[in-house]
C-alpha positions, -999 to +999 in steps of 0.1 A: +140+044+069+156+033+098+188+053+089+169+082+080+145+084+117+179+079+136+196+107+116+166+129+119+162+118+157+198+128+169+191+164+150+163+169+163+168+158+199+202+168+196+215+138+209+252+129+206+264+166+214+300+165+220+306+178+256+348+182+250+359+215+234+374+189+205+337+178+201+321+212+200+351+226+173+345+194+151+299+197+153+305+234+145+330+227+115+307+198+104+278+221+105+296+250+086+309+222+058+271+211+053+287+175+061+256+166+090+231+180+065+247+157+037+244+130+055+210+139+066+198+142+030+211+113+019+192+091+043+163+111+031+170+096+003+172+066+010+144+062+028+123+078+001+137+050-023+124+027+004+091+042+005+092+041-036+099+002-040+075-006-013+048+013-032+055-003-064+051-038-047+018-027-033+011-016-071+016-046-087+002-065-057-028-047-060-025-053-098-024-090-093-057-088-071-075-070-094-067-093-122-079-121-101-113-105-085-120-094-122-115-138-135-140-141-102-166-117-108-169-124-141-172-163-135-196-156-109-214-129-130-219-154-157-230-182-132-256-163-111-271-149-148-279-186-155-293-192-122-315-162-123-329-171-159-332-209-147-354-197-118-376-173-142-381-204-163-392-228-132-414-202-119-430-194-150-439-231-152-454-238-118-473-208-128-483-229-156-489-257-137-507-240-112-534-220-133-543-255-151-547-270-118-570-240-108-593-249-141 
């Protein structure tokens, strides 16, 4: 990436024009060979490689967490539905206990 933006800066800015008439014969025959755009496209490539194997770290990052909030949810899920059916049952009985206090 880093070769790429300073590529793309100098052609954009166009930084590092040659001021001698040397300079100015050797930019215009690099531009007529396609040799500044070669080099230009290769550190798009490059960068877009980057930009590939960070996203597949992020993928299987994100992979990982999944798998792990997936283990938690369902331990949790499990856990609170036992809790909620252990409170039913205790409420139901000091219902009970209630109402036959009541009579």
């Amino acid at each position: 990436m880093a070769s790429f933006s300073r590529v793309w800066a100098g052609r954009r800015d166009g930084a590092g024009r040659p001021t001698s008439l040397r300079g100015t014969v050797r930019a215009w025959l690099g531009r007529i060979s396609g040799r500044s755009d070669r080099r230009l496209l290769f550190a798009l490539a490059d960068a877009t490689e980057a930009i590939a194997a960070h996203c597949d770290l992020l993928g299987d990052r994100l992979a990982v967490q999944e798998a792990v909030t997936a283990d938690v949810a369902g331990a949790f899920g499990e856990e609170i539905t036992r809790l909620r059916a252990e409170v039913l049952h205790l409420q139901r009985l000091v219902t009970s206990l209630h109402n036959a206090a009541d009579d």
